[in-house]
C-alpha positions in Angstrom: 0.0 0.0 0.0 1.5 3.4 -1.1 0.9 6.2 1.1 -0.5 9.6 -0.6 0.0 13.0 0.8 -2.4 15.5 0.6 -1.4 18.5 -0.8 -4.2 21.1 1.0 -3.1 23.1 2.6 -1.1 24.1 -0.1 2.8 24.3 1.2 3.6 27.3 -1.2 0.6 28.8 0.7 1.9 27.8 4.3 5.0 29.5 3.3 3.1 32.9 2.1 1.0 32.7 5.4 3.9 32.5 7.7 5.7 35.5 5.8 2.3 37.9 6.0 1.9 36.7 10.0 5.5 37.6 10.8 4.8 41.3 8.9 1.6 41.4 10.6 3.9 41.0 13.7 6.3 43.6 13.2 3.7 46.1 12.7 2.5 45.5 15.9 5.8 45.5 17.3 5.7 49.6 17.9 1.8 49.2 20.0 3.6 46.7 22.1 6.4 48.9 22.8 4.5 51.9 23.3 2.1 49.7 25.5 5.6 48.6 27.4 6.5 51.8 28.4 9.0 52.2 25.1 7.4 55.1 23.0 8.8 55.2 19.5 8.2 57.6 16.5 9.2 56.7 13.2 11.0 59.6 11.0 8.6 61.8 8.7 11.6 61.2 6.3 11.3 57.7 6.6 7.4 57.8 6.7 7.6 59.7 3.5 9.9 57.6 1.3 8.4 54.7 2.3 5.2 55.5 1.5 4.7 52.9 -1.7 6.4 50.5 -0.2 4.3 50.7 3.2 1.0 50.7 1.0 1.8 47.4 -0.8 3.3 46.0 2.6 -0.5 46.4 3.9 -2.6 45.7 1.0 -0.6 42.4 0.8 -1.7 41.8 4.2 -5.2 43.1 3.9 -5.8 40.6 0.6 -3.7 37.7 1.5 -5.4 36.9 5.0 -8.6 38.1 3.3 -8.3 35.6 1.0 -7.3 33.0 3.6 -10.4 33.4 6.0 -12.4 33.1 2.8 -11.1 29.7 2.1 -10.7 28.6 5.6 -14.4 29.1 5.6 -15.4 27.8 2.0 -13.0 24.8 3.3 -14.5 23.7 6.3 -18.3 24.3 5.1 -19.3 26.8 7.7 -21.9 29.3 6.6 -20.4 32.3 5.0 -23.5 34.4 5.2 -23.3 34.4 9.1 -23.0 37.9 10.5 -19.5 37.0 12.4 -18.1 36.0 9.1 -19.5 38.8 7.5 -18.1 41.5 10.0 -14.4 40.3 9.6 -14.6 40.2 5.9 -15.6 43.3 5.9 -12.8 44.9 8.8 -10.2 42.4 8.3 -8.8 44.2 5.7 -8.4 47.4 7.3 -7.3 46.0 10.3 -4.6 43.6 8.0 -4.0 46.1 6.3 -2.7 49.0 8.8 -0.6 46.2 10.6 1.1 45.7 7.3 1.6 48.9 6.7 2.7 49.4 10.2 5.6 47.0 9.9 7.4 48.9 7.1 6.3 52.7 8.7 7.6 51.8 12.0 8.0 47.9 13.1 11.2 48.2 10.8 12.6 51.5 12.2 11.6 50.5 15.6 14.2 47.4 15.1 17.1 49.1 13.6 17.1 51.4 15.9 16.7 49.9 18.8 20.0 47.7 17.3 21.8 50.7 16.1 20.4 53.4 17.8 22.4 56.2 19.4 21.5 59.3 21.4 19.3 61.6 19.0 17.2 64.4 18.9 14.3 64.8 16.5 11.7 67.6 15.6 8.0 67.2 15.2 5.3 69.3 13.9 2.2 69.6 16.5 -1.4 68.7 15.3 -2.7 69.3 18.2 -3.1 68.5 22.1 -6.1 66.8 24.0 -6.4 65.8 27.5 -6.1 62.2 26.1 -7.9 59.1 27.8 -6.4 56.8 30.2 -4.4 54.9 27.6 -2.6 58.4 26.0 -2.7 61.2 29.1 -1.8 64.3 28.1 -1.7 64.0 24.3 0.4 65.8 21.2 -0.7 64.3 18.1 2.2 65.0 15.7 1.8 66.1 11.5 3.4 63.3 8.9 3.3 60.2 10.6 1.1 57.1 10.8 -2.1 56.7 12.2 -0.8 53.8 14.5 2.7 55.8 15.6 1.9 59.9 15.4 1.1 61.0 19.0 3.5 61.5 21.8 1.6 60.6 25.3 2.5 60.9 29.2 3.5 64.1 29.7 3.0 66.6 31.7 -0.1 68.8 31.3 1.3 72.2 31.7 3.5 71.1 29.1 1.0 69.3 26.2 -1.0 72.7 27.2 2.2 74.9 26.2 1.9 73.6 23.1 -0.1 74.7 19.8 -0.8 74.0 16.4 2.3 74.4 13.9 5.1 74.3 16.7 7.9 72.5 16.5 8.2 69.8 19.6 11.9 67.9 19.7 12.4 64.8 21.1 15.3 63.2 22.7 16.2 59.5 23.2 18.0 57.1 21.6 17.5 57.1 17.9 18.6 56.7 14.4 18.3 58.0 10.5 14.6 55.8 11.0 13.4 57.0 14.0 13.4 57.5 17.8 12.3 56.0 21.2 11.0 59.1 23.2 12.5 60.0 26.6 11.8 63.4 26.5 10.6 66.5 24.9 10.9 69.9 24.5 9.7 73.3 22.4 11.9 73.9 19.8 11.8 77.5 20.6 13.3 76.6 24.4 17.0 76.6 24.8 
């Protein structure tokens, strides 16, 4: 008796899924490190010539596991018209999708840098400041970065308050041509 392998799942596609899941994971490398306590900001020179590459980094990710919980389902013979199903089709991809992104914007910068990194300083246009929630006290949302990594959080209030629109905060820490893990900031037009 010959034995017969199956070939579902598809190896090639094994491969593919493993290389989207570790991208997935290194764009949501900087939330973990920002949720640890290490607060990183990728470079709006980085962010801006990285831009093509970061968008076909996430719509990889957004089709490809799109793709793959649509024939996970179709495989197993599950309903696809149940609303469950029907809500992660429809947000997977966004959510995919900014991860992916994510990885090249900062989960990439955040890694070199925190290899190579050396004491920095960077500047940062405000957008503006909020009181924040209890996950971001204080908060300085900053202009040209990405929606996962663009606001600077923790501290102090007199200090978020001192800030407006259109100034120039810099940050200090250790960093690199890529980016910079905050330790602390100031008004650019302090000495």
């Amino acid at each position: 008796m010959t034995m017969v392998r199956s070939r579902e799942p598809n190896a090639l596609l094994r491969r593919l899924l493993l290389a989207v899941i570790l991208l997935i994971l290194l764009g949501g490398l900087p939330i973990f490190a920002q949720i640890a306590g290490f607060p990183f900001l990728p470079s709006t020179a980085w962010v801006e010539n990285s831009l093509w590459l970061a968008l076909g980094s996430g719509a990889v990710a957004a089709v490809f596991l799109s793709v793959i919980i649509i024939r996970g389902r179709k495989r197993d013979g599950s309903s696809r018209r149940a609303v469950g199903y029907l809500l992660l089709l429809a947000f997977s991809p966004l959510f995919f999708g900014a991860l992916g992104a994510s990885a090249i914007f900062s989960g990439a910068p955040l890694i070199y840098t925190a290899i190579f990194g050396k004491p920095a300083e960077a500047s940062y246009e405000v957008k503006r400041t909020g009181s924040g929630d209890r996950r971001c006290r204080n908060k300085i949302d900053l202009v040209g970065l990405p929606i996962l990594n663009d606001r600077l959080c923790g501290f102090p209030q007199d200090f978020a308050e001192s800030l407006r629109p259109g100034q120039t905060v810099v940050v200090a820490g250790k960093g690199s041509a890529y980016g910079i893990f905050v330790d602390t900031a100031r008004r650019s037009d302090q000495p």
